[in-house]
C-alpha positions in Angstrom: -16.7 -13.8 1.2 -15.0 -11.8 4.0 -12.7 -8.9 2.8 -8.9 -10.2 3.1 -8.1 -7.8 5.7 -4.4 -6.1 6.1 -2.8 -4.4 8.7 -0.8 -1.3 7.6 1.6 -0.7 10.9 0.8 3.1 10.2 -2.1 2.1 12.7 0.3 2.2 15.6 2.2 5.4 14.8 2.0 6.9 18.2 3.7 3.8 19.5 6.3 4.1 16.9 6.9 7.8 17.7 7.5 6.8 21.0 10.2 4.2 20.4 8.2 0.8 19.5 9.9 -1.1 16.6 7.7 -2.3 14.5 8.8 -6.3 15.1 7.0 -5.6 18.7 3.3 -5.0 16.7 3.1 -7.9 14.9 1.4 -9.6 18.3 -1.2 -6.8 18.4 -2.2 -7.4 14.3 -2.1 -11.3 15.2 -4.4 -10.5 18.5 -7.0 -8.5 16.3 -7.7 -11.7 14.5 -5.5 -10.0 11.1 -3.3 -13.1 9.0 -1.3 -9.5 7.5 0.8 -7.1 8.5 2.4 -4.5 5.9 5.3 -3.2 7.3 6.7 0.6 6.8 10.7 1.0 5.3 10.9 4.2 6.3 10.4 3.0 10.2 13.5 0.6 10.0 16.7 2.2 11.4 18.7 -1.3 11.3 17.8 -3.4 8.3 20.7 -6.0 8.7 18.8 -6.5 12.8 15.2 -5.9 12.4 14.3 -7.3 8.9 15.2 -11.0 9.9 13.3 -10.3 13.3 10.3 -9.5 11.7 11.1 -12.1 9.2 11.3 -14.8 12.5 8.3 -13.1 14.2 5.9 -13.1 11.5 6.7 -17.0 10.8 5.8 -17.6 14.5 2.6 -16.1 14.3 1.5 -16.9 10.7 1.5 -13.9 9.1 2.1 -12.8 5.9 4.2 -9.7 5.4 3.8 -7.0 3.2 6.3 -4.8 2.3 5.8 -0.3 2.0 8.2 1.6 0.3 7.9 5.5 0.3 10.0 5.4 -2.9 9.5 5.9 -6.7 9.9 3.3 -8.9 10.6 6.2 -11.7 13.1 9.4 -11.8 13.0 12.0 -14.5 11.4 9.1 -16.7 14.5 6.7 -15.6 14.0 3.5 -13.4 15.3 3.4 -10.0 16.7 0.1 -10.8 19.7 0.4 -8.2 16.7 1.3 -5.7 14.6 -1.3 -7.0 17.2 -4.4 -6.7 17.9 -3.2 -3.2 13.9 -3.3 -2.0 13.9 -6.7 -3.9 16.8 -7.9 -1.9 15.4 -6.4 1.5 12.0 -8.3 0.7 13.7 -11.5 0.7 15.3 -11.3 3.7 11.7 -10.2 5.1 9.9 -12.7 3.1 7.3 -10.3 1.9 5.2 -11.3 -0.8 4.2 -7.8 -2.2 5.8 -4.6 -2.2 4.5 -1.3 -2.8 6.1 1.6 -4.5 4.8 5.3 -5.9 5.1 5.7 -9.5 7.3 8.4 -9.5 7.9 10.3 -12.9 7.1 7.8 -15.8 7.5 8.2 -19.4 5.3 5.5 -21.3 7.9 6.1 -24.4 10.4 5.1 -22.9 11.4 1.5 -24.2 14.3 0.6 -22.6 13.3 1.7 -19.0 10.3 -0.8 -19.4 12.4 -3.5 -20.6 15.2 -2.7 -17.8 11.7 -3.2 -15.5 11.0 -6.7 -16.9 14.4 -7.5 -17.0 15.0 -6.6 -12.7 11.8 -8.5 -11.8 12.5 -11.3 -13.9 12.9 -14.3 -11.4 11.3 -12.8 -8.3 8.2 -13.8 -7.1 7.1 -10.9 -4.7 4.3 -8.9 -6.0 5.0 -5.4 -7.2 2.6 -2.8 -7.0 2.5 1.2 -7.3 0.1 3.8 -5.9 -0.4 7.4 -6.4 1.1 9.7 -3.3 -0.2 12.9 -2.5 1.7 15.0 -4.4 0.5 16.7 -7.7 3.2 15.7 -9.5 3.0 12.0 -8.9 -0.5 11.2 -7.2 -2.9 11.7 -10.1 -4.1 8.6 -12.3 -2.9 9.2 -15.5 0.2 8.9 -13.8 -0.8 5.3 -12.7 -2.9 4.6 -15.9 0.3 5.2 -17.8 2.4 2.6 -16.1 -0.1 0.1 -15.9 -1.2 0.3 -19.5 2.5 0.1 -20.8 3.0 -2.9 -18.3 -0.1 -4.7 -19.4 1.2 -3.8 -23.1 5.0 -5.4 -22.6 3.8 -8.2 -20.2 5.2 -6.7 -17.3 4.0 -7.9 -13.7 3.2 -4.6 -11.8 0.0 -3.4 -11.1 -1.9 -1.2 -9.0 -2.3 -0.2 -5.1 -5.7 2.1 -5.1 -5.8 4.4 -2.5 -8.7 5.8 -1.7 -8.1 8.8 0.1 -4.4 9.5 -1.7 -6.4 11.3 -4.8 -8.3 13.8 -3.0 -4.9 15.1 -2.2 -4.1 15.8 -6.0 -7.8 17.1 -6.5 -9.5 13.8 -8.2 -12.4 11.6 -7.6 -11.8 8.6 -6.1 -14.6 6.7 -7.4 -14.0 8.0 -11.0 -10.6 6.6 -10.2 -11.8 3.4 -8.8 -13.3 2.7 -12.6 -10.9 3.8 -14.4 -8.0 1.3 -12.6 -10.4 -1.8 -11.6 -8.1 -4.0 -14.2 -5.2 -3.1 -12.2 -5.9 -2.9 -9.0 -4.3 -6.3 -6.5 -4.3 -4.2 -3.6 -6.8 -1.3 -1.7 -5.7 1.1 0.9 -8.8 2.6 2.7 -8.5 6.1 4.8 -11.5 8.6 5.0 -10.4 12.1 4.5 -12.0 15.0 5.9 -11.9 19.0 3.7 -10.7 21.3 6.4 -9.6 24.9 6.3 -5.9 23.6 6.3 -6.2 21.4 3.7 -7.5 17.7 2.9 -6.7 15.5 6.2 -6.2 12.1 7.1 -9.3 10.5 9.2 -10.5 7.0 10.0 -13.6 5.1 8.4 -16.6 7.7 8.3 -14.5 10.4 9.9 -14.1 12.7 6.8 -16.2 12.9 3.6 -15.1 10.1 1.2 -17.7 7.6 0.2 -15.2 4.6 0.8 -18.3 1.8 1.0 -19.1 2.7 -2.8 -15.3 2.7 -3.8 -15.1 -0.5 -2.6 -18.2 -1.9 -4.5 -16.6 -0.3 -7.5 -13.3 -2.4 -7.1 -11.6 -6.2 -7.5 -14.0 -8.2 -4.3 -10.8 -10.7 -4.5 -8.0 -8.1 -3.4 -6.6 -7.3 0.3 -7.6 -4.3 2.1 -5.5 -2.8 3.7 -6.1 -0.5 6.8 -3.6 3.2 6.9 -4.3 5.7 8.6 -3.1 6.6 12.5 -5.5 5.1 15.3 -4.4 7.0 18.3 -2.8 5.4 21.0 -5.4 3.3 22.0 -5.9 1.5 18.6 -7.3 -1.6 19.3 -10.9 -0.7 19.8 -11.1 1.6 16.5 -9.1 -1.2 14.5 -11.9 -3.8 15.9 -14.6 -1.6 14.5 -12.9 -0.5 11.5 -12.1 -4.2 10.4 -16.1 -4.9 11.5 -17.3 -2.0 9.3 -15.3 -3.7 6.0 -16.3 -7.1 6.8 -20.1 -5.3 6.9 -19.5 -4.1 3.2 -18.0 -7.5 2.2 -21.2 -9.6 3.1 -24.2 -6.9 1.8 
């Protein structure tokens, strides 16, 4: 079966940082042959305009919406839940199916904050899933593992984003990781990241030194992948191959 390909709209960044919205992308993900586009919160600068745009725009063209939030579902061990009810609100007006949080800082003790969880979500039928980010604090999988086994345990619907490149930031193995949340996981960002003098950096497929094709054996075959990292600003042609080199893995 052919991967279930999504388009993060962090593909197009040097078009955003030059003024494109992101409603004016979702003909460039339709033309690449791509039914998904997962659209960036922190790139909206007039939700009550642009999310009922997209909303419009992604109806006329058939695709499904995801939604990015570069929040935390957790503070200090507390839900976010004022944070949490907005995002839910904002992915209605969208009509996202799924959103996407970072864990934040979680405390797998802590009852009531899991029951507040269920409680919020009860009702809604967006997807909720949480990823590691690159910081130390909140990127490494114990972090995730914690969340997802105390979900599992109180019958909570979240689950897991894997990001392949994100744990190199925080010093882990991705493919260790890829084991250790394959129950989770409803969701895969792919990246390559390359070990430079400066630090870990951000590269597309085969550009730096993760071994994404074996990450992606070592996952769910039935989840969307999704495509994040900057293409340049000519994106098409790398987005073509990228999405060729997935679809490669999907069929051997």
């Amino acid at each position: 079966m052919s991967k279930d390909i999504v388009i993060n709209l962090l593909v197009f960044a040097d078009a955003v940082s030059k003024g494109t919205r992101q409603v004016e992308l979702f003909s460039k993900v339709a033309s690449l042959g791509v039914k998904k586009v997962e659209v960036r919160r922190e790139w909206i600068k007039d939700f009550a305009v642009e999310l009922p745009q997209m909303r419009s725009k992604a109806a006329e063209l058939g695709l499904e919406v995801y939604y990015s939030i570069p929040a935390v579902l957790f503070k200090k061990g507390k839900l976010d839940r004022g944070g949490l009810l907005e995002v839910l609100h904002e992915a209605r007006v969208l009509n996202a199916t799924r959103v996407k949080f970072a864990v934040g800082e979680f405390d797998d003790t802590a009852q009531k904050e899991l029951f507040d969880l269920k409680n919020v979500l009860s009702g809604h039928t967006v997807l909720v899933t949480v990823e590691g980010d690159q910081s130390p604090a909140n990127g490494r999988v114990e972090t995730i593992l914690g969340l997802m086994e105390a979900c599992r345990k109180n019958n909570i619907p979240v689950y897991a984003t894997y990001d392949v490149g994100n744990f190199v930031f925080v010093g882990q193995e991705p493919l260790y990781n890829a084991v250790k949340l394959y129950p989770f996981v409803r969701y895969i960002h792919l990246k390559d990241v390359e070990m430079t003098l400066q630090g870990p950096q951000v590269r597309s497929l085969d550009g730096g030194h993760i071994n994404w094709r074996a990450a992606l054996s070592l996952l769910p075959k039935d989840v969307p992948v999704g495509i994040e990292f900057p293409c340049g600003e000519e994106p098409e042609e790398l987005l073509l191959k990228t999405i060729e080199k997935i679809q490669q893995v999907s069929k051997s």
